[in-house]
N, C-alpha and C positions, 0 to 999 in steps of 0.2 A: 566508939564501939556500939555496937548494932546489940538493940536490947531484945532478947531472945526470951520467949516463952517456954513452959513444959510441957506443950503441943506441937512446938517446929522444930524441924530436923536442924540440927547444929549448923549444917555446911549447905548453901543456897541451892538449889534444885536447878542441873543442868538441863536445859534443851538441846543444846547442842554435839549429840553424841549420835548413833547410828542405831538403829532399832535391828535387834536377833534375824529379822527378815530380811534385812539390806545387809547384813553379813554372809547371812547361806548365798542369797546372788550370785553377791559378788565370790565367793569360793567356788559355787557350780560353772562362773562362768571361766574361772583363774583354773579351774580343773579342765574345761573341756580346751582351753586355750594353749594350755603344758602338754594336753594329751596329743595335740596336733604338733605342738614343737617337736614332742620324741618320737613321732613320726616319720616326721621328716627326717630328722637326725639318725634314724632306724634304714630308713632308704636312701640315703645318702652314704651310710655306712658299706650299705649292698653295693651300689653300683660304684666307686671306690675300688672294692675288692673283685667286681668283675672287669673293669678297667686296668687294672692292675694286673689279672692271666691275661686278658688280650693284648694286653703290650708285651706281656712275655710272649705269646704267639706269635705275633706279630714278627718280632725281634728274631725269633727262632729261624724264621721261614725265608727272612733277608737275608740270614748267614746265608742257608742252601741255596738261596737264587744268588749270592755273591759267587756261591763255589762254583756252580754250574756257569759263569759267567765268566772264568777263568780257565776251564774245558773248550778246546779247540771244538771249531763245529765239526770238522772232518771226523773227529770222533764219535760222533752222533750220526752223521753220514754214513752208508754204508760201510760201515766198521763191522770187522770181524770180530768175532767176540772170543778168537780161540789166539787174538795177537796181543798181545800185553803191551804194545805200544800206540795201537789203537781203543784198548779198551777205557773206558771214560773211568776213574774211580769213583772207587763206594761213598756213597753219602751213608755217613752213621745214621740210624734213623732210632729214634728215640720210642725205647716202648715200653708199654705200663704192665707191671707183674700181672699174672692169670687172678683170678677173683680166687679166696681163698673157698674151700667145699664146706658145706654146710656140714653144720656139728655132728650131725648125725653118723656122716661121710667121712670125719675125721679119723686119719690111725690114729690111735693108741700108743702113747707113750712106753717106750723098751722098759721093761722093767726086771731090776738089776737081778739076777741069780742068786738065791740064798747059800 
């Protein structure tokens, strides 16, 4: 047993630990190095979801070039538009509801008859 004075700290004096300023460092540098991870993870997530309508467009546009590619040419040819057996059929065409009118512009709710 190591004979101790009423001057020395009971437990031997480590050197080997990290000083308060080798800590903030390395956190500023583990901070700015996460901030670029969710970054990326942030734009990765965008292009993802814009990949994702483009392949629905994408997908949309081969049905209708499939349909039209099952339409005789003759019908595209000088076709009468008033012969129903030349007339080529409708392509459904997909469309987006009108923008809804600003609040201001909006009716007024029917309100019921006392």
């Amino acid at each position: 047993m190591r004979p101790t004075s009423p001057h020395s700290p009971p437990f031997p004096r480590r050197t080997a630990a990290f000083s308060l300023f080798e800590v903030l460092i390395a956190m500023g540098l583990m901070t700015v190095i996460m901030t670029a991870v969710l970054a990326s993870f942030v734009q990765t997530r965008r292009l993802a979801a814009a990949s994702v309508s483009q392949n629905c467009a994408v997908t949309i546009v081969q049905g209708y070039i499939e349909q039209l590619k099952n339409i005789p040419l003759q019908n595209f040819i000088n076709a009468d538009a008033t012969d129903p057996r030349t007339t080529p059929p409708s392509i459904p065409m997909i469309r987006r509801a009108p923008p809804s009118p600003p609040a201001s512009r909006r009716p007024r709710p029917l309100r019921p008859m006392p």
